[in-house]
C-alpha positions as CSV (number, residue, x, y, z in Angstrom):
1,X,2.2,-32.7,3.5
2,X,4.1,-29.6,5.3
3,X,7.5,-30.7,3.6
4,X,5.3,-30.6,0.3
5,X,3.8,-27.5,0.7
6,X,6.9,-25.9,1.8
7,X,8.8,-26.9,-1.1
8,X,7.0,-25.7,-3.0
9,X,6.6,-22.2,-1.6
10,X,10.4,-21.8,-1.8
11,X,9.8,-23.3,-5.5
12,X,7.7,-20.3,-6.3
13,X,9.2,-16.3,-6.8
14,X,8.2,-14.1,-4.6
15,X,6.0,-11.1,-5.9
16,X,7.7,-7.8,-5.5
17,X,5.9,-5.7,-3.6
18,X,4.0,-2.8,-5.8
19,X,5.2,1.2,-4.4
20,X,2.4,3.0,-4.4
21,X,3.4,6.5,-5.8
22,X,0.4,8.1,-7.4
23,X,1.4,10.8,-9.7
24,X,-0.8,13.6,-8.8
25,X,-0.6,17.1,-10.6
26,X,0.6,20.1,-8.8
27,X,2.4,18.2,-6.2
């Protein structure tokens, strides 16, 4: 059941991780 869940793990992209940059006025 490991192999299977493994596979498919490296089947599946990894998510990109999400930059927080929060545009805030007068900086």
């Amino acid at each position: 059941f490991k192999a299977i869940q493994q596979k498919l793990e490296s089947l599946q992209p990894p998510t990109p991780p999400i930059p927080k940059t929060p545009k805030l006025p007068g900086i």
